[in-house]
C-alpha positions in Angstrom: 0.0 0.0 0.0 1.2 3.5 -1.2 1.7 6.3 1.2 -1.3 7.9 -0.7 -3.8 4.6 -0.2 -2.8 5.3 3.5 -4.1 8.4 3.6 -7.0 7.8 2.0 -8.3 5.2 4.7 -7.3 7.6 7.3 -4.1 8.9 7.7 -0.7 7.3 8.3 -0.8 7.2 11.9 -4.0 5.0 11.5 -1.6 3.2 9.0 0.5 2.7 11.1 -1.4 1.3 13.9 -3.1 -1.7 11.5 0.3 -2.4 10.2 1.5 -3.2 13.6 -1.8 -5.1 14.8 -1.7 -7.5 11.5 2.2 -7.7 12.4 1.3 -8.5 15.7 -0.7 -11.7 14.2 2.5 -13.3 13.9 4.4 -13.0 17.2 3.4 -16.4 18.4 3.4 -20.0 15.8 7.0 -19.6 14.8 7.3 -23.7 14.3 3.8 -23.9 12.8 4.9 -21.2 10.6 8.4 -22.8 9.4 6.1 -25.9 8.6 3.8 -24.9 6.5 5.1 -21.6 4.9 6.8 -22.0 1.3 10.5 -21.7 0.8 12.0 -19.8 -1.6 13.5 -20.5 -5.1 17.5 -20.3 -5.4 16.9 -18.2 -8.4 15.9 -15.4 -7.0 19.0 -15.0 -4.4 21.3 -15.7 -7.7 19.3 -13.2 -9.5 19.4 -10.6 -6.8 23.2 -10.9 -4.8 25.7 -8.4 -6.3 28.9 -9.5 -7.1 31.7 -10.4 -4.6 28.8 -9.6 -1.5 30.0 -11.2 1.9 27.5 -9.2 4.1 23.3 -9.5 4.0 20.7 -8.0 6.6 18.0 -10.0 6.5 15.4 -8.0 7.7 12.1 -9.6 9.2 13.5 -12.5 8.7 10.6 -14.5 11.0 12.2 -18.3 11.4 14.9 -17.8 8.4 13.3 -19.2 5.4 15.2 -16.8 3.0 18.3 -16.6 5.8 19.0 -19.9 4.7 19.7 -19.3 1.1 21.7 -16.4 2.1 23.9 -18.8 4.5 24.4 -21.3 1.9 25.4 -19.5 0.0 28.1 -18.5 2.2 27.2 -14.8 3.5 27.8 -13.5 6.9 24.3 -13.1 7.8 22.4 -11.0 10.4 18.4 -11.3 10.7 16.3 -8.8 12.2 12.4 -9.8 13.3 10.6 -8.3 16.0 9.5 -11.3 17.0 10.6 -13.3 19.3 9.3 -16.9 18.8 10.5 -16.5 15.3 13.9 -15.8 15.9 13.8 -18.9 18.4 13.1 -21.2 15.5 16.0 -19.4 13.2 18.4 -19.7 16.3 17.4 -23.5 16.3 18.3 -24.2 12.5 20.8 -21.1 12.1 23.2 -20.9 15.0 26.0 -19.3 13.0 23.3 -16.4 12.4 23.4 -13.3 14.2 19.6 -13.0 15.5 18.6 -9.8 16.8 15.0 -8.2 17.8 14.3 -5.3 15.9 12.5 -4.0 12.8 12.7 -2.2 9.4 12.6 0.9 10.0 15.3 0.5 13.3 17.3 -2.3 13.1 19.6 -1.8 15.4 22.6 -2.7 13.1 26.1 -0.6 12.5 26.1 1.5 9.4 28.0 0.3 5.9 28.2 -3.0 7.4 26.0 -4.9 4.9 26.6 -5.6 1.1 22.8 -6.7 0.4 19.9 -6.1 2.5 16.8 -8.7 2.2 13.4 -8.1 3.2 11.6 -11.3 2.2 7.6 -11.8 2.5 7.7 -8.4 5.3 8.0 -5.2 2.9 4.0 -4.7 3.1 4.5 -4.8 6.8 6.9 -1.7 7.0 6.6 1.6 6.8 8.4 2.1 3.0 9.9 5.4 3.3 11.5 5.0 6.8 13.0 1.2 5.8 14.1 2.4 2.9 16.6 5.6 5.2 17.6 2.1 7.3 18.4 0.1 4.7 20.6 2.9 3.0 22.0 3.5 6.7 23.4 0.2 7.3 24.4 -0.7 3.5 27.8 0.2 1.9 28.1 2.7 -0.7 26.4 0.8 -4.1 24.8 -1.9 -1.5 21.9 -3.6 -2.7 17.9 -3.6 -1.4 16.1 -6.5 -2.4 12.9 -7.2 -1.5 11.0 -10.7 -2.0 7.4 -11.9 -2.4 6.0 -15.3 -2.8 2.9 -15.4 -4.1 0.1 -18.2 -4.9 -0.3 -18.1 -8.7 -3.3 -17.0 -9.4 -3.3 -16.9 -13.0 -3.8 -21.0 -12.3 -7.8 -20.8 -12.0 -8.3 -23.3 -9.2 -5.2 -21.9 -7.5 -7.5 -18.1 -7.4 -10.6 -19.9 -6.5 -8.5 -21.5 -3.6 -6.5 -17.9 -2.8 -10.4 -16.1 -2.2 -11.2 -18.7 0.1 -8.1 -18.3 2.7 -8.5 -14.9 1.9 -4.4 -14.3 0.3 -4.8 -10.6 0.2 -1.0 -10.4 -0.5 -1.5 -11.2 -4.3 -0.3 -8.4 -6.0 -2.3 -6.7 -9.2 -0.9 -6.6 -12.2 1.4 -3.4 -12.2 2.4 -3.6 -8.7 5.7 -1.8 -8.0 7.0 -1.9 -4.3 8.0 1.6 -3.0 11.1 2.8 -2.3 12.7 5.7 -1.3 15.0 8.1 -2.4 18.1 6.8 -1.0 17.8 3.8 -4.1 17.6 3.8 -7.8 17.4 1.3 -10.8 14.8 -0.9 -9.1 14.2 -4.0 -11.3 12.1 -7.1 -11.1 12.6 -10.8 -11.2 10.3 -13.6 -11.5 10.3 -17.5 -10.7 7.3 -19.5 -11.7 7.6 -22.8 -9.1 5.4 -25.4 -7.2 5.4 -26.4 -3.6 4.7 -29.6 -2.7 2.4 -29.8 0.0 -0.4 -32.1 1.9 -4.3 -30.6 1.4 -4.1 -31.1 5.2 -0.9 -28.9 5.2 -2.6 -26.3 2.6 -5.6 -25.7 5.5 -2.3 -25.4 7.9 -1.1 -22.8 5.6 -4.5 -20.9 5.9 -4.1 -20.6 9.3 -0.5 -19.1 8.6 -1.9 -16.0 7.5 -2.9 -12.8 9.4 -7.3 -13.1 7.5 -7.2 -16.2 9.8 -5.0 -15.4 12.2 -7.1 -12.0 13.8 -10.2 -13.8 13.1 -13.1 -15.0 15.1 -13.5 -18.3 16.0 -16.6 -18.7 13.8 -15.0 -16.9 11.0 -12.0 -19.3 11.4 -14.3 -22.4 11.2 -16.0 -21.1 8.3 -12.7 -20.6 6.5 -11.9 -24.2 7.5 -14.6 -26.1 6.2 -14.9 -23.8 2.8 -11.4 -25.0 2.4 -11.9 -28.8 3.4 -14.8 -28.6 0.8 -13.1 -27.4 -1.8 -10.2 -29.6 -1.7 -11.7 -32.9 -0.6 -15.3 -32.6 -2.3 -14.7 -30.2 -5.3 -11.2 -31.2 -6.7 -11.8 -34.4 -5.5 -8.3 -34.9 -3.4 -8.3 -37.3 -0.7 -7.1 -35.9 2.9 -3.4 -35.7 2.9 -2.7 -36.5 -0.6 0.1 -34.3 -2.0 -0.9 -31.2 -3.8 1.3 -29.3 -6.4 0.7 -25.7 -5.1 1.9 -23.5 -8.1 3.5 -19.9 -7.0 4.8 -16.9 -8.6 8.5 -15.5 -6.7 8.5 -11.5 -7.3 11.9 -10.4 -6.5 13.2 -6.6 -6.9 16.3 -5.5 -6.3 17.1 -1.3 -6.4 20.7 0.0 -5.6 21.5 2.7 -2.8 22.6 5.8 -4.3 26.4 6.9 -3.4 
């Protein structure tokens, strides 16, 4: 959402303050959330690394999915969440990772200490403008931003029909450009058409992954539940468990921080 759509449903303070209460959605559930939540395609980190980089921020990282490409791929990583039970489950699996509590727009980290700076599945979540002065802050001269979505691919029709029933309100419309500020130019986009294996059971688990189902009711939540056992089990005809190829579309955009 712009900084113009925020004032147009009341202002960026109120902004603000609904960012940080569907943020909030996902302070507790780190393992849940590790289990069910998608990786990420090596692809996109190829696509997006500059050349000869040693440092990366990842920045709300949540239990490391993308920190992991970033490690094998031999960076010195630090990840920044702000919350806890995440970074519990990233210490778990990533004990050579610097974990720290903090957030986009104050990380906490030392300035032109970081080559590449990763935001992965959390840009909608921060407040652009002010990430985008931390980010510059902490990266060197000619550093890199990169932010990462994944996104259920809805140009697969059963795959939208299933996206409106958990309510995936982070599909982006065609057009979508993330914003950035001033301290970056050259911002470019990448794309990685992939499928995740996963049970149905596990795609209902993935439902309640997400912050629709997550600050809902209880009845709203059962409603959301049985729509989706429905659709999978009666309408495509899947039986429980059975492995489903989940198709997604990887947007990744990468913009450079102006010297």
């Amino acid at each position: 959402m712009s900084r113009h759509s925020a004032a147009r449903i009341g202002g960026p303070k109120l902004h603000a303050r609904r960012r940080e209460e569907l943020g909030l959605s996902f302070q507790d559930g780190g393992e849940h959330y590790d289990r069910v939540r998608p990786g990420y395609p090596e692809d996109s980190v190829a696509w997006l690394l500059p050349a000869g980089a040693r440092t990366a921020a990842d920045v709300g990282a949540g239990t490391g999915k993308f920190t992991r490409l970033l490690v094998s791929r031999g960076l010195s990583v630090s990840a920044i969440d702000p919350s806890a039970d995440m970074l519990t489950q990233l210490r778990a699996t990533l004990p050579e990772v610097v974990a720290l509590e903090g957030t986009a727009e104050a990380t906490g980290l030392p300035e032109k200490a970081f080559d590449v700076v990763t935001v992965a599945q959390a840009w909608h979540w921060c407040d652009p403008l002010a990430s985008s002065t931390e980010a510059a802050r902490i990266l060197v001269p000619g550093g890199t931003l990169a932010l990462i979505w994944n996104q259920l691919d809805t140009s697969v029709a059963w795959v939208h029909r299933l996206s409106r029933i958990m309510h995936a309100g982070d599909v982006h419309k065609p057009g979508f450009r993330p914003v950035v500020g001033p301290e970056f130019t050259g911002l470019e986009r990448h794309l990685t058409h992939w499928d995740d294996p996963l049970t149905t059971l596990d795609v209902i688990e993935l439902a309640k992954s997400r912050s629709y189902y997550l600050r809902a009711h209880d009845l709203t939540r059962d409603k959301v539940v049985a729509n989706l056992d429905w659709y999978l089990h009666e309408h495509l005809g899947h039986a429980p468990g059975s492995i489903v190829q989940l198709p997604y579309v990887t947007q990744t955009w990468k913009a450079i921080k102006v010297a």
